[in-house]
N, C-alpha and C positions, 0 to 999 in steps of 0.2 A: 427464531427469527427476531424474537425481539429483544434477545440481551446481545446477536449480533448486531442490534439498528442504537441499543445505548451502549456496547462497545466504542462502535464508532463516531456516535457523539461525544464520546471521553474523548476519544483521539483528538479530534476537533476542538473541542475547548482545550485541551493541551495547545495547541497550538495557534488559536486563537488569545491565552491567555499569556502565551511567547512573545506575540505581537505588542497587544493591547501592554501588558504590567510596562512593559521597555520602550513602549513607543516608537515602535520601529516596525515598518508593513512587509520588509523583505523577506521575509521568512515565508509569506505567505506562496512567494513562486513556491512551495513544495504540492500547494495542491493539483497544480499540471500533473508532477509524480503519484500522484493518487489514484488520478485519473486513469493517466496512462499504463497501468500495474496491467490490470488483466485483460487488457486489450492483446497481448499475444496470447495469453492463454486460452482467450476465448476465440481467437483466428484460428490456436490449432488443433482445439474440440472441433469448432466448425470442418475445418478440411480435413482433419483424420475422423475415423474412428469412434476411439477414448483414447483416451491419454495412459489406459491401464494395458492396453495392446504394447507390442513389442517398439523398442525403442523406432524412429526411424528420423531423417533427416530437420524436418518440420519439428519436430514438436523439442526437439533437441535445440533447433536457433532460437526457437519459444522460449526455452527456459532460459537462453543465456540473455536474451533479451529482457524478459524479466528481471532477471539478476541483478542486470547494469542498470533499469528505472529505478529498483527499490536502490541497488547502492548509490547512486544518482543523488536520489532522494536523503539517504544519512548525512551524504559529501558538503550537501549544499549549504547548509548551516554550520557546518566545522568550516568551509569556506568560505562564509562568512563573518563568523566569530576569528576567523583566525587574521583576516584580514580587518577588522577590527570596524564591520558595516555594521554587525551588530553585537551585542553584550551576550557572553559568555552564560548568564543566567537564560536567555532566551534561548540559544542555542540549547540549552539540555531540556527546556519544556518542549522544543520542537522537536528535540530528538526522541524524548516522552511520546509523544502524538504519534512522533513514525513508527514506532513502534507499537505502538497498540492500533492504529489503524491499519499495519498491514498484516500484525497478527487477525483485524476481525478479516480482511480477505480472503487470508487463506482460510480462516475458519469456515467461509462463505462456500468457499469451493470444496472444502473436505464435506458440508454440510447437504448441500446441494450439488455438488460435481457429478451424482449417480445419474446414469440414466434412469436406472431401473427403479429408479426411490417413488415407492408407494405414497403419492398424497393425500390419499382419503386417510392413511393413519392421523394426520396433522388434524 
């Protein structure tokens, strides 16, 4: 849990440090994408199952949903570097961030995704 919680403090100052060096705050719209990441995955634990049962409708739009947040989330800074709102150094520290913040998510869920996971071991 807790090199998941300074993971994604890295991610964060990644991306805070995109902002801040370049002096430009638009980068910071990715944290909506952050947000928004496991909200489908956690609608399609809620209404199926597990996600480890067999495929079915729900949990298949889940992931593409998914997909499109985090790609969303890469787009936005290449769309704006490319359109030239912000500098090209900032772009790659926020790409830095996206990346490691949405590696600590899934980590989060491979970590914690179990039902079965014993927390008196912890």
């Amino acid at each position: 849990m807790i090199a998941l919680a300074f993971s994604a403090a890295i991610g964060i100052t990644f991306l805070v440090l995109g902002c801040a060096l370049f002096q430009n705050w638009w980068p910071m719209f990715v944290l909506f994408f952050y947000f928004l990441s496991p909200v489908p995955t956690v609608i399609a634990r809620r209404l199926s199952g597990s996600l480890d049962s067999s495929s079915s409708a729900l949990i298949e739009l889940c992931i593409f949903l998914t997909v499109g947040i985090v790609i969303s989330a890469i787009g936005l800074p290449v769309v704006l570097a490319r359109t030239s709102v912000i500098q090209w150094g900032a772009c790659g520290l926020v790409l830095a961030g996206n990346v490691v913040v949405f590696l600590t998510i899934l980590g989060y869920f491979f970590v914690f995704g179990n039902d079965d996971l014993d927390y008196s071991s912890w």
